[in-house]
C-alpha positions as CSV (number, residue, x, y, z in Angstrom):
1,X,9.4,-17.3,-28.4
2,X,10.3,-13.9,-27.2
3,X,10.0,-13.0,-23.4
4,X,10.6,-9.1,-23.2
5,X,8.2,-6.7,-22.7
6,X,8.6,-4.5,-26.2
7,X,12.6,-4.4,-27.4
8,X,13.1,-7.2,-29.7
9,X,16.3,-7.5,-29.8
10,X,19.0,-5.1,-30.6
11,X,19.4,-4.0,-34.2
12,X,19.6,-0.5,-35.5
13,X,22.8,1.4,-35.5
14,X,24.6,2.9,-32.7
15,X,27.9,2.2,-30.4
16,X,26.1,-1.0,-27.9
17,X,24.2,-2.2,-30.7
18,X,27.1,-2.8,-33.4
19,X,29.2,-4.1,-30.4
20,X,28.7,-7.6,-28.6
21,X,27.1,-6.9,-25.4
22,X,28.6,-6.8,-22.5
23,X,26.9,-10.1,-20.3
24,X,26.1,-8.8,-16.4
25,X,29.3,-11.0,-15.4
26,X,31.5,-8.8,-17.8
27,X,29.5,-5.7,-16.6
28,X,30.2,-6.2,-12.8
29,X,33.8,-7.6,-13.4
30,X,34.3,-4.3,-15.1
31,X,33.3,-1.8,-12.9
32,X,34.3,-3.5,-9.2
33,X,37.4,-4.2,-7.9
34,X,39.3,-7.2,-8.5
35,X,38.2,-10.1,-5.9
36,X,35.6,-7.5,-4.3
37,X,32.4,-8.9,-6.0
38,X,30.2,-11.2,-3.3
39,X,26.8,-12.5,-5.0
40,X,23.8,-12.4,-2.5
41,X,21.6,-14.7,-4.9
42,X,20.5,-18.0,-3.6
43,X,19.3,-20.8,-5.9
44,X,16.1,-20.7,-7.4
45,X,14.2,-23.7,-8.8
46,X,11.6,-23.5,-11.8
47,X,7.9,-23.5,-10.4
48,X,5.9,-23.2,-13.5
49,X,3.5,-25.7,-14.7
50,X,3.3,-24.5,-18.3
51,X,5.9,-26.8,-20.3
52,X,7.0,-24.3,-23.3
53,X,7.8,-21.6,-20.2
54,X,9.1,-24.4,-18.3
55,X,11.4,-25.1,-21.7
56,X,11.8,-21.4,-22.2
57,X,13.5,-21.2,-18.5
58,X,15.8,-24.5,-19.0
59,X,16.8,-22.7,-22.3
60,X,17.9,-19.8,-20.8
61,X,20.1,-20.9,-17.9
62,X,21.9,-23.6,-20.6
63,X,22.6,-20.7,-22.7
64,X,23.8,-18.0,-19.8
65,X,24.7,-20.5,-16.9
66,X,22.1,-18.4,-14.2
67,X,19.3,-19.2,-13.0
68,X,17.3,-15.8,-13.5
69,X,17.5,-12.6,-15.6
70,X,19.0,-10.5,-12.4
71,X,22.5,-10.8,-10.5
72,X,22.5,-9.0,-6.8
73,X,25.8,-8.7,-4.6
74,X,28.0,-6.3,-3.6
75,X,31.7,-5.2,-4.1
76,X,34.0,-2.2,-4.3
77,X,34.5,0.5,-6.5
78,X,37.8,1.8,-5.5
79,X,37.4,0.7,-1.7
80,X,34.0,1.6,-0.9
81,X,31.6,-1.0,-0.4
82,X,28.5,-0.5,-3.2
83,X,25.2,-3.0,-3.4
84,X,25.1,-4.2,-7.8
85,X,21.7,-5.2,-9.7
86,X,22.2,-6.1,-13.5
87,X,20.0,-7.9,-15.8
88,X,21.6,-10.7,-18.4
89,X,19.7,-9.9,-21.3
90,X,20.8,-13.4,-22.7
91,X,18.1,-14.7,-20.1
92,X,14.7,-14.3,-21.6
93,X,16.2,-10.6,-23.0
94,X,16.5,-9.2,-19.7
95,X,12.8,-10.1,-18.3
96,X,11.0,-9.1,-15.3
97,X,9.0,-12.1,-13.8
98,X,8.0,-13.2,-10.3
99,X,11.0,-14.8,-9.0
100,X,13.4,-11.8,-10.5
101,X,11.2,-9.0,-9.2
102,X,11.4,-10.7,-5.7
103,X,15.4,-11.1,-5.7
104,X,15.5,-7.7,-6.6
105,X,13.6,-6.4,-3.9
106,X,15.8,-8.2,-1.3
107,X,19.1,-7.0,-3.0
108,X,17.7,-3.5,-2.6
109,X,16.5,-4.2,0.7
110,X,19.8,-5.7,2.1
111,X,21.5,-2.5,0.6
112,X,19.4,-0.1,3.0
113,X,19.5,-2.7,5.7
114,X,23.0,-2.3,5.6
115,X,23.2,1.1,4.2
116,X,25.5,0.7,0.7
117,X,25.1,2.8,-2.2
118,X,22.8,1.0,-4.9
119,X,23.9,1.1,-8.6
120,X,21.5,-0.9,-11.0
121,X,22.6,-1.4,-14.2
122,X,19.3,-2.7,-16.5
123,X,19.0,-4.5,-20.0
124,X,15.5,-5.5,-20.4
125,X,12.9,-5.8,-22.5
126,X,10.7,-5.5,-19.2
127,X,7.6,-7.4,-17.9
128,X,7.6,-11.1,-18.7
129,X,4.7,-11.8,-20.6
130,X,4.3,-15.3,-20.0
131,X,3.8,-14.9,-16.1
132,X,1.5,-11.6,-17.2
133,X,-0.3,-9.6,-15.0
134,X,1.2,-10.6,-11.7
135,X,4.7,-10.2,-13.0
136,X,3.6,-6.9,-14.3
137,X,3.2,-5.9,-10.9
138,X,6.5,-6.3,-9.6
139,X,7.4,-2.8,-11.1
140,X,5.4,-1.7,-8.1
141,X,7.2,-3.4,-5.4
142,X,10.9,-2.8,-7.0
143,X,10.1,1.0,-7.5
144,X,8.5,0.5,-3.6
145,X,12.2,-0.7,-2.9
146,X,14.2,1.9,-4.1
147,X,12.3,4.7,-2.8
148,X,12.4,3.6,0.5
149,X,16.2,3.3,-0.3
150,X,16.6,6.9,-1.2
151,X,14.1,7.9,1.4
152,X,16.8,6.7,3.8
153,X,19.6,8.9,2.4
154,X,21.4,6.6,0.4
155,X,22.6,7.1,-3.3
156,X,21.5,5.0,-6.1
157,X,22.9,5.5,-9.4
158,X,21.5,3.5,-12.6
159,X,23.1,2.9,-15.6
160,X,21.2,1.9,-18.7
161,X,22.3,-0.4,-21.0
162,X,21.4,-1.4,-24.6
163,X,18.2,-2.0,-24.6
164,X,16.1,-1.1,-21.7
165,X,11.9,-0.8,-22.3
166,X,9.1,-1.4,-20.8
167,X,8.2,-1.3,-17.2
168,X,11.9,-1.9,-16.4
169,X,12.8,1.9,-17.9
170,X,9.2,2.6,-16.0
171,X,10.2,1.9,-12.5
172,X,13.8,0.8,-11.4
173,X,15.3,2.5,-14.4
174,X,14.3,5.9,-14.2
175,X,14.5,6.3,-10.2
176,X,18.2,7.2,-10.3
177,X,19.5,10.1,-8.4
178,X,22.5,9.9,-11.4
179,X,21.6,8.4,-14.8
180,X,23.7,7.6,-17.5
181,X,23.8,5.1,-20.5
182,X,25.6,3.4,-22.5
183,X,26.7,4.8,-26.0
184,X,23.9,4.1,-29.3
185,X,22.0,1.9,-26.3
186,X,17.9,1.7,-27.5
187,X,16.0,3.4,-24.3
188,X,12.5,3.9,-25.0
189,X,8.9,2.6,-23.4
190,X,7.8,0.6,-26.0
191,X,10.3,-0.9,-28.3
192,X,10.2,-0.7,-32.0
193,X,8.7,-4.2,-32.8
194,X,5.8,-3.6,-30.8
195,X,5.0,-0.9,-31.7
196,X,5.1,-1.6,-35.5
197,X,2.8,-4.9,-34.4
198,X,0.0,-2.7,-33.0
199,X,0.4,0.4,-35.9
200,X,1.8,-0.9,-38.8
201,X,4.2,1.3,-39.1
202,X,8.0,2.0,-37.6
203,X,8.9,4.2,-34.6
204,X,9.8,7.4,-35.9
205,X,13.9,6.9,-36.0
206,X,16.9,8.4,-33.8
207,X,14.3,9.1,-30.9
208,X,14.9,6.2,-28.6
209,X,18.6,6.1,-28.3
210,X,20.9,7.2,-25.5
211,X,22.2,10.4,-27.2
212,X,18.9,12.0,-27.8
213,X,17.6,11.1,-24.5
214,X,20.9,13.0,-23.0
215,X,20.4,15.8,-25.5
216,X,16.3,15.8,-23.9
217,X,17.4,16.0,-20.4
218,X,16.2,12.7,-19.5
219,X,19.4,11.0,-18.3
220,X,22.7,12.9,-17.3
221,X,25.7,10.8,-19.2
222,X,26.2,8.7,-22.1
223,X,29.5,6.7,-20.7
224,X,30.6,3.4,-21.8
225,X,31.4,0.6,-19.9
226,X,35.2,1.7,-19.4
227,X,35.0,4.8,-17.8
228,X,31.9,3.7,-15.7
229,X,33.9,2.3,-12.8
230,X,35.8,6.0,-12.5
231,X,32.4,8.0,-13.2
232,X,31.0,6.2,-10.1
233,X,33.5,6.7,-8.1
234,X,33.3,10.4,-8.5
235,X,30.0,10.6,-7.6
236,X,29.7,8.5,-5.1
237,X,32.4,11.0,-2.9
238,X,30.3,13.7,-3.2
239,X,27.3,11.8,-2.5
240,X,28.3,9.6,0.2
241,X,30.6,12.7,1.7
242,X,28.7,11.8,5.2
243,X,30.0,8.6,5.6
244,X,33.4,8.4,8.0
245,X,35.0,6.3,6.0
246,X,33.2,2.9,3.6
247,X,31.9,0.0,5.3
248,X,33.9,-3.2,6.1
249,X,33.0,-5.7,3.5
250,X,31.8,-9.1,4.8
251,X,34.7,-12.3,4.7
252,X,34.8,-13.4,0.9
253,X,32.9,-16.5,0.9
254,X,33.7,-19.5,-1.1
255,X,32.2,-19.7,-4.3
256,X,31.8,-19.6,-8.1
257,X,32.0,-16.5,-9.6
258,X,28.3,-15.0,-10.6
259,X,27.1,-16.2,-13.7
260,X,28.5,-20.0,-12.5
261,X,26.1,-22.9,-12.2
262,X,25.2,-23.9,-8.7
263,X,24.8,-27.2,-6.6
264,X,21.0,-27.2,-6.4
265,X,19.6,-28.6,-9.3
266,X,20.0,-25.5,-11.7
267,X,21.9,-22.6,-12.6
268,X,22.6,-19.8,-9.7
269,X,24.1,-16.2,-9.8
270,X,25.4,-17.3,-6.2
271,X,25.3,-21.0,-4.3
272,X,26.2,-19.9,-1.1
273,X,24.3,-17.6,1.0
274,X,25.0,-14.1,2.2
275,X,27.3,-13.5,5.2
276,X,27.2,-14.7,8.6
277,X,24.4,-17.6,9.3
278,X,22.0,-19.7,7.0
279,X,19.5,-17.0,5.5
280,X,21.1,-13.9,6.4
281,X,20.5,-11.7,3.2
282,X,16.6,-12.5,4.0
283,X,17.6,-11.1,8.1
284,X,19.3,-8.0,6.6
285,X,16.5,-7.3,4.6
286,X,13.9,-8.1,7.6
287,X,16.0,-5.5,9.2
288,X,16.0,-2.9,6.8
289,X,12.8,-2.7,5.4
290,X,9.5,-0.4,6.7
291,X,7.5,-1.7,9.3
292,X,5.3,-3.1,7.1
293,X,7.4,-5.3,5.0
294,X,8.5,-7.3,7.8
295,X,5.1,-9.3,7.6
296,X,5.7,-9.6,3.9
297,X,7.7,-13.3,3.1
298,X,5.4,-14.7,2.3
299,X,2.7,-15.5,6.2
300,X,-0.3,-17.6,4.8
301,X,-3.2,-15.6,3.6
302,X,-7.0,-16.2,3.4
303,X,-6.8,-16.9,-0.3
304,X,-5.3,-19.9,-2.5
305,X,-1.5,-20.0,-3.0
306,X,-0.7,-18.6,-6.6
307,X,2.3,-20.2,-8.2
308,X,4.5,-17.7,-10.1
309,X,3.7,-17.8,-14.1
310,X,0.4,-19.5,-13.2
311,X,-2.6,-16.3,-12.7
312,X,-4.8,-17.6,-9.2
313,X,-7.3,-19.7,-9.1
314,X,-9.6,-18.0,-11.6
315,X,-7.5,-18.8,-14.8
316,X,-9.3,-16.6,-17.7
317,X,-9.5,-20.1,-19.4
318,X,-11.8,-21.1,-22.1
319,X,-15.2,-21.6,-20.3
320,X,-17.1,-18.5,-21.1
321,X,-18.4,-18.1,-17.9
322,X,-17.2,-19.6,-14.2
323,X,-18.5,-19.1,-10.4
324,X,-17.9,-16.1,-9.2
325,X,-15.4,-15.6,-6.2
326,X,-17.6,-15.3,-3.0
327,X,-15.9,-11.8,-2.3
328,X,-17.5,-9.9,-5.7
329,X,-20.5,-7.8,-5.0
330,X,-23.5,-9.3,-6.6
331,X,-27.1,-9.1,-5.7
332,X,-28.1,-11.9,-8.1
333,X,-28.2,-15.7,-7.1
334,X,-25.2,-16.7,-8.9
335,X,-22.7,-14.1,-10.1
336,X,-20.8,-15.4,-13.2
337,X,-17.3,-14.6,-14.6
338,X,-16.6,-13.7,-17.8
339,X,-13.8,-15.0,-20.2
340,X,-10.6,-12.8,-20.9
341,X,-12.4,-11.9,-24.5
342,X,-16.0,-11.2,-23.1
343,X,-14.6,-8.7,-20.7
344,X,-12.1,-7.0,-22.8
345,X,-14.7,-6.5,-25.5
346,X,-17.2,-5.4,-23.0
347,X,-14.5,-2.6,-21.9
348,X,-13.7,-1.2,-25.4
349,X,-17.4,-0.8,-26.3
350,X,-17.6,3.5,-26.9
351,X,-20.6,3.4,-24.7
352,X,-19.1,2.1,-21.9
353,X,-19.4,4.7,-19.0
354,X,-16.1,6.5,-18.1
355,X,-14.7,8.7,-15.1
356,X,-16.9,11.6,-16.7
357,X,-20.2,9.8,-16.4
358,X,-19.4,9.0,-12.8
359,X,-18.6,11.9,-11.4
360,X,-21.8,13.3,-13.4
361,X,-24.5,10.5,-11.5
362,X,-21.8,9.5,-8.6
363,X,-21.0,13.0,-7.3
364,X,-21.3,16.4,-6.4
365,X,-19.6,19.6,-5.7
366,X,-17.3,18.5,-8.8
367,X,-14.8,21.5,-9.3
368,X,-12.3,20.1,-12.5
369,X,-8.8,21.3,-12.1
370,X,-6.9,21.8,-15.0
371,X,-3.2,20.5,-16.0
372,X,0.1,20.6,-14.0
373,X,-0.2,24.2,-12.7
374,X,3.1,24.8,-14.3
375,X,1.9,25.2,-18.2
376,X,1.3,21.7,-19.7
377,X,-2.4,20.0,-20.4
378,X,-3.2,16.9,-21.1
379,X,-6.5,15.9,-22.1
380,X,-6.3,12.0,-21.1
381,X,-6.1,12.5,-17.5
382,X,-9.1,14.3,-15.9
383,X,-8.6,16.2,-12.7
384,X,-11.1,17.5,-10.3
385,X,-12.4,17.9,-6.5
386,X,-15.6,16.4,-5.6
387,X,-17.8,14.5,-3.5
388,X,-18.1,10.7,-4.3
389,X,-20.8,8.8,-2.6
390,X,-20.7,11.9,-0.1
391,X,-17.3,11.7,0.6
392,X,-14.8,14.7,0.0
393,X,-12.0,13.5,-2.3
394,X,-9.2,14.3,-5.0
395,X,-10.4,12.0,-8.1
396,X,-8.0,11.7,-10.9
397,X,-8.5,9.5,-13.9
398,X,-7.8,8.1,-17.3
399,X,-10.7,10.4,-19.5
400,X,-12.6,8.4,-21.6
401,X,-15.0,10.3,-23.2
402,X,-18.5,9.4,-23.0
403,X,-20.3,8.6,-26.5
404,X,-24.0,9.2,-24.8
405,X,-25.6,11.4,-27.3
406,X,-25.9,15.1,-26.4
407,X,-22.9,14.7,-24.1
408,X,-20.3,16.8,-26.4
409,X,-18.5,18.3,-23.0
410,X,-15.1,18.9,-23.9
411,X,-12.9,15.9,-23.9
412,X,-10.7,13.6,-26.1
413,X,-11.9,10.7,-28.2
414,X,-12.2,7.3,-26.9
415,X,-9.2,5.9,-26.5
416,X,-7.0,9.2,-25.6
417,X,-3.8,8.2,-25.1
418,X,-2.1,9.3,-21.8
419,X,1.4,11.2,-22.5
420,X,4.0,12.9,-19.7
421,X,2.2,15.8,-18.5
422,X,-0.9,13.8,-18.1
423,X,1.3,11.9,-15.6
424,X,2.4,15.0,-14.2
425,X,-1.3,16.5,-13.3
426,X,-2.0,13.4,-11.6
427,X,0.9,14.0,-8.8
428,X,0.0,17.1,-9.1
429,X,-3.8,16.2,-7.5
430,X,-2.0,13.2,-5.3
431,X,0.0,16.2,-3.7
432,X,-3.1,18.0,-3.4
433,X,-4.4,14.9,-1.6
434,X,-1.5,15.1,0.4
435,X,-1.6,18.3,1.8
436,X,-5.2,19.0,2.5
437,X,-5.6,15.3,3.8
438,X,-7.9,14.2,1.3
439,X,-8.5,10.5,0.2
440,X,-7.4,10.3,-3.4
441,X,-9.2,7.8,-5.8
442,X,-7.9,7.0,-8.9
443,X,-10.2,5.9,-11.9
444,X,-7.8,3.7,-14.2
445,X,-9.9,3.2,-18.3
446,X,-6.5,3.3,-20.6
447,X,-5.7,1.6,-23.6
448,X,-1.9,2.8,-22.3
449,X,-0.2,5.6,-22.9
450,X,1.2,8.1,-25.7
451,X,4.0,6.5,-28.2
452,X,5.1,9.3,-30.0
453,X,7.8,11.1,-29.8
454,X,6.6,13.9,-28.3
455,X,6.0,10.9,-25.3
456,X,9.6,9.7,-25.3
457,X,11.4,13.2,-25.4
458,X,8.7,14.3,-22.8
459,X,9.9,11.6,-20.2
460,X,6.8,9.1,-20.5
461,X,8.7,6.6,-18.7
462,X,10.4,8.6,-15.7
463,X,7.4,10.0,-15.2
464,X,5.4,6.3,-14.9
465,X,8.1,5.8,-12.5
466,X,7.5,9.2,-9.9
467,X,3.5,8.2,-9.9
468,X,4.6,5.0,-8.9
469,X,7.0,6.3,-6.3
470,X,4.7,8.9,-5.1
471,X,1.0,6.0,-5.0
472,X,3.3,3.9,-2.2
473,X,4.1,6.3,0.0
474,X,1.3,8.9,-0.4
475,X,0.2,9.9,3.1
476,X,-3.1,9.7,2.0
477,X,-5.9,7.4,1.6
478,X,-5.9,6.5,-1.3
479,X,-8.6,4.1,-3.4
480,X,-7.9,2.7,-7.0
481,X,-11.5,2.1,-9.2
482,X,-10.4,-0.7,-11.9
483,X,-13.3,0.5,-14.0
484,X,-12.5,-0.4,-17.9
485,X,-9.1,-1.2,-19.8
486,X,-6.6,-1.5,-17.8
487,X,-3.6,-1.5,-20.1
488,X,0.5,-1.4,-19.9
489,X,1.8,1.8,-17.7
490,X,-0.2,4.1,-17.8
491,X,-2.9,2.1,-15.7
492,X,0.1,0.9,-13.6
493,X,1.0,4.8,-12.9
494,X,-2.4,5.0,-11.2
495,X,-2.8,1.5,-9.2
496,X,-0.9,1.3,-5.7
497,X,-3.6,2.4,-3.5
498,X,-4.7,1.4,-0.1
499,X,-8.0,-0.5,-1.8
500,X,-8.6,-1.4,-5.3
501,X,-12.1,-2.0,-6.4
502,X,-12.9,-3.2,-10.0
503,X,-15.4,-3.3,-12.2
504,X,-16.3,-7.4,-13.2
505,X,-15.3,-6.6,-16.8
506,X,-12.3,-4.5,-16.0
507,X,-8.9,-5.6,-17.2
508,X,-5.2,-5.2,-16.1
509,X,-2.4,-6.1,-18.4
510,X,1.1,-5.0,-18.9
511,X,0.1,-4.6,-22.4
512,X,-2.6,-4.5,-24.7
513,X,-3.2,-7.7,-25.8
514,X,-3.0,-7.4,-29.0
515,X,0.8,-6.3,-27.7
516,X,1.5,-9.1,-25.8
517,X,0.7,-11.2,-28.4
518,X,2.7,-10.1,-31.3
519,X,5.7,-10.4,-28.5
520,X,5.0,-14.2,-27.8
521,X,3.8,-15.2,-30.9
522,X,4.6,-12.8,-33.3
523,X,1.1,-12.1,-34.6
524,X,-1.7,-10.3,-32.7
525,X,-4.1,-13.1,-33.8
526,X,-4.0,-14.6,-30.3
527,X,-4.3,-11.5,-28.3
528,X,-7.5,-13.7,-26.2
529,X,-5.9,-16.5,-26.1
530,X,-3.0,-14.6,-24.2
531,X,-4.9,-12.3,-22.1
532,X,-6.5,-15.5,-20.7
533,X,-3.2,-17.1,-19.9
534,X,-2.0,-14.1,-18.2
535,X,-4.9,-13.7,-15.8
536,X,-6.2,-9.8,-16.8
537,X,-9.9,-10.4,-15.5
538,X,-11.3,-8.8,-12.5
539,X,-11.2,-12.5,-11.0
540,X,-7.8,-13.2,-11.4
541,X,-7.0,-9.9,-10.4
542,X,-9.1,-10.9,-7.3
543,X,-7.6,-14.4,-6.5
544,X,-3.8,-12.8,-6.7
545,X,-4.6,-10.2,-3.6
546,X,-4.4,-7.1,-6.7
547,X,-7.9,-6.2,-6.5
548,X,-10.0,-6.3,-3.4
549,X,-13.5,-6.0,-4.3
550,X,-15.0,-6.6,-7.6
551,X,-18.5,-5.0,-8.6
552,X,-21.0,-6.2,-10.4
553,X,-22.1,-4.7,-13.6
554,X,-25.6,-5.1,-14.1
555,X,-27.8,-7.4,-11.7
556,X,-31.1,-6.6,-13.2
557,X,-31.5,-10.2,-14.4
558,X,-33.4,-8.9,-17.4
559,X,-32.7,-9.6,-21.2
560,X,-29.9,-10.8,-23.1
561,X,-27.8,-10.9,-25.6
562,X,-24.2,-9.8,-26.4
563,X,-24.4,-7.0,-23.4
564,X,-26.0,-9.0,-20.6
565,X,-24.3,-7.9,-17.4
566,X,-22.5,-5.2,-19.1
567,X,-22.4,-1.4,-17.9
568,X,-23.1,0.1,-20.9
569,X,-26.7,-2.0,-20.7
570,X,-27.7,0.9,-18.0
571,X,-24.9,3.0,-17.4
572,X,-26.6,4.9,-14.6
573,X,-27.8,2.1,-12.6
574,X,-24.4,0.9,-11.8
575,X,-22.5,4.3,-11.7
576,X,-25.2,5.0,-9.2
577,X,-24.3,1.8,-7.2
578,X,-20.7,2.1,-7.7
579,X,-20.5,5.6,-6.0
580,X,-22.0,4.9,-2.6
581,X,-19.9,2.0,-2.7
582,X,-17.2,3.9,-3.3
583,X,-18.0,6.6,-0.8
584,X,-18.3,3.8,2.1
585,X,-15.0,2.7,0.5
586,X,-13.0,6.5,0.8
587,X,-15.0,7.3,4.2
588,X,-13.5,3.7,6.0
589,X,-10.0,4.2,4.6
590,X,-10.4,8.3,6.2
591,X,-10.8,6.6,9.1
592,X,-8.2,4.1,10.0
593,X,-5.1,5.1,11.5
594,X,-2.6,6.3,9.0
595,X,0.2,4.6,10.1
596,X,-1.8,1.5,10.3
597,X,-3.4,2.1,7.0
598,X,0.2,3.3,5.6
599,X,2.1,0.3,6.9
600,X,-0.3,-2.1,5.5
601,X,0.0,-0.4,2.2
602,X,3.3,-1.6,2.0
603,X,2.1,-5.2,3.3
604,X,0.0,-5.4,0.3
605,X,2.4,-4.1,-2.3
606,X,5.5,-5.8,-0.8
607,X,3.9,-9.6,-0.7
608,X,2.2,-9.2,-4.5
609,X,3.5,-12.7,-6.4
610,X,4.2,-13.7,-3.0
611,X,2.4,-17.2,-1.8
612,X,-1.2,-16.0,0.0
């Protein structure tokens, strides 16, 4: 069973891939200098209470001697003192989950705590599918991280090794002030055996390697691992010229070398803990981080604790309906959930109303903006100025086109793919946001984004990355509406908002799951069955503190069939509803005191996979 988000493994020709691999031991050991490296990684233990994970996890740290996909610490390169992330793509190829999204997040906030240049060098095959939705999330909090890292003047350099994909290349990956990559290394969004799974058909060739992606302007270098140490070096004088002189380095402390198993129970990148007393990387990063984050380890919430790999209490398990969490909106008696498959049919059905029909019953004054303003259009991202539920906003959303007949406005098919300059005109509207003072909502309805190469060559992933970067610290309001698929990156590029509202049927996945399938199983025969274990309904959604409201469809209590409580039943009805809800929504978030609302932004994004 295969972890990664979309690589696959190496294969196909080039420099990286014909060579062994370098393991993140060898990597770090190459680039600091001898007897500098100090791990920062405490000991994790395995929480999961699904026995093939649980065997996945055991197999991994046998087979690499750590006890998660990410090392964190700090050395020198060439005397100065520089904070190291690198994934081990022996370890579950590189994955993303809950517990290695979290240790990343400290290792970057310790560096700006204590205010070292950050070099990060990936391998990963991205989100960890069998933790699923909640692990997907993670992007958000580590791309959170850095920019608060570079927001505070300090460098951070990335170097991409063979292969990186996924929401890995989508956050962290593509933040760097300096990029490079190592020689023939695969660097693409979705790797090649995903996307044969879902098309039937190979990525077009020599598209997602390192060269092209140098030759595209995407990343600045191609350097192998030898001349990496040197490169950095080089660029950190210029970019650290401020600095006196390089901060004293901490005592060495007494240890294994990373990659070394540890004394509690398991592997560990690093047995002992950071400098100075008991639980001082955890201080540091107290220290460093906005004022938000320092409520963020994890103080008790109002809902049920949510075990990492396990989605909350509301498991899209095999019961086709359940008891509704007591925070949807519902006006019937009893409110009942959906399975995973009910909802994810219910949200692919072409009359299923889309960002178009609400703006068309939910709003007025709708002016549509079009494209970037600097020459590129893309038709799966709609872009206006409007009134929702009476409140003035900036809306931006995925652009499903309505199938209601007579409604032939212009706009893609169903299932328009979102591509770079898509991405683009939505920071184009959250700058608009930003400047006038405007809420911003965001309408996510994706099946994901563009794979082409057109997509790749036009920075897909980079520009994922910069939405993400710019949703967390937007001074604006802003409001996320979870109204229909809610697949991979491109819905991810649009979620970090102040608020998120969903519709009940509305889905989030780091994949579709006809994707995620063929990477755990190898066939997209079990795309339900997955979805359900990797909690995509509104109600897991709800029950992990991702969504905050969930709306019911349709309350009328009348009739039947395969579409009861659906919103294609009576589209207008609930578009109706959903706007002044929406509009009380945008008109309290206006009101609260930005700094308030903007440090409890970071709250909310900081503690997601965090115990509630």
């Amino acid at each position: 069973m295969t972890a990664t988000n979309s690589s696959g493994g190496s294969g196909g020709s080039g420099a990286s891939r014909g060579a062994a691999r370098a393991s993140a031991r060898e990597l770090i050991e190459a680039i600091v200098d001898p007897g500098s490296w100090h791990g920062w990684d405490e000991p994790v233990a395995i929480t999961t209470d699904d026995p093939d994970y649980r065997a996945d996890l055991e197999r991994a740290r046998e087979r690499t001697g750590l006890d998660e996909s990410v090392i964190t610490g700090e050395g020198r390169i060439e005397g100065r003192r520089v904070a190291l992330v690198a994934c081990e793509f022996r370890f579950l190829a590189g994955s993303i989950g809950v517990t290695a999204g979290e240790r990343l997040v400290r290792a970057v906030e310790r560096a700006t705590a204590e205010r070292l240049p950050l070099l990060a060098a990936p391998a990963s095959g991205g989100t960890r599918m069998q933790e699923g939705t909640v692990a997907f999330l993670q992007m958000v909090k580590v791309a959170a991280a850095i920019t608060d890292h570079k927001a505070a003047g300090l460098p951070y350099l990335v170097h991409l090794r063979h292969p990186t994909t996924g929401g890995v290349l989508a956050s962290w990956g593509s933040l760097g002030h300096v990029t490079a990559a190592e020689p023939g290394a695969l660097i693409g969004f979705m790797g090649p055996r995903v996307h044969e799974a879902l098309y039937g058909e190979e990525f077009p060739p020599g598209v997602q390697n390192a060269e092209n992606l140098m030759n595209h302007g995407l990343i600045d270098a191609v350097l192998p691992l030898s001349r990496l140490s040197g490169v950095a070096a080089r660029v950190l004088r210029v970019l650290c010229a401020g600095d006196t002189a390089p901060a004293p380095a901490p005592a060495p402390a007494a240890g294994p070398v990373p990659g070394q198993p540890g004394d509690a129970g398991g592997a560990s990148t690093e047995p002992t803990r950071g400098p100075g007393a008991p639980g001082g990387a955890r201080a540091a990063a107290d220290a460093a981080a906005p004022r938000a984050s320092a409520d963020a380890w994890g103080a008790p919430g109002p809902a049920a604790e949510a075990k990492p790999g396990a989605p909350g209490s509301a498991p899209g398990g095999t019961p086709e309906t359940e008891r509704a969490d007591a925070a949807s909106d519902s006006t019937g008696p009893e409110a009942v959930v959906p399975s995973a498959e009910v909802s994810i049919r219910a949200s692919r059905r072409p009359e299923r109303p889309g960002v178009r029909d609400l703006l068309r019953v939910a709003a007025e004054d709708v002016s549509p903006l079009s494209g970037t303003g600097a020459g590129e259009h893309d038709p799966g991202l709609l872009l206006a100025l409007a009134r929702v539920g009476g409140t003035p906003c900036v809306v931006l959303g995925h652009n499903r086109r309505s199938a209601r007949k007579g409604d032939t406005a212009e706009g893609p098919r169903e299932g328009q793919a979102l591509g770079p300059a898509g991405l683009r005109t939505a920071r184009r509207g959250m700058h608009i946001a930003a400047e006038i003072g405007l809420p911003l909502l965001t309408v996510i309805d994706t099946a994901g984004a563009a794979l082409s190469r057109e997509a790749e060559e036009g920075g897909l992933a980079a520009e994922i990355a910069r939405c993400l970067a710019d949703m967390v610290t937007l001074p604006a309001p802003t409001l996320c509406l979870l109204l229909g698929q809610g697949a991979g990156g491109a819905a991810l590029a649009l979620l970090p908002a102040d608020r998120v509202v969903a519709a009940r049927h509305a889905w989030l996945s780091p994949l579709p799951p006809e994707g995620a399938s063929a990477i755990l199983h190898r066939t997209t025969e079990r795309a339900y069955e997955v979805a359900a274990r990797q909690g995509v309904r509104s109600a897991d959604l709800l029950a992990q503190g991702i969504v905050d409201r969930v709306v019911e469809e349709d309350v009328s209590g009348s009739g039947g069939g395969s579409r009861a409580g659906d919103a294609s039943r009576a589209p207008d009805a609930f578009l109706s509803r959903l706007g002044h809800l929406l509009g009380a929504e945008l008109a309290a978030l206006r009101a609260q005191d930005p700094d308030e609302r903007l440090a409890a932004r970071r709250v909310r994004h900081r503690r997601i996979g965090l115990p509630r």
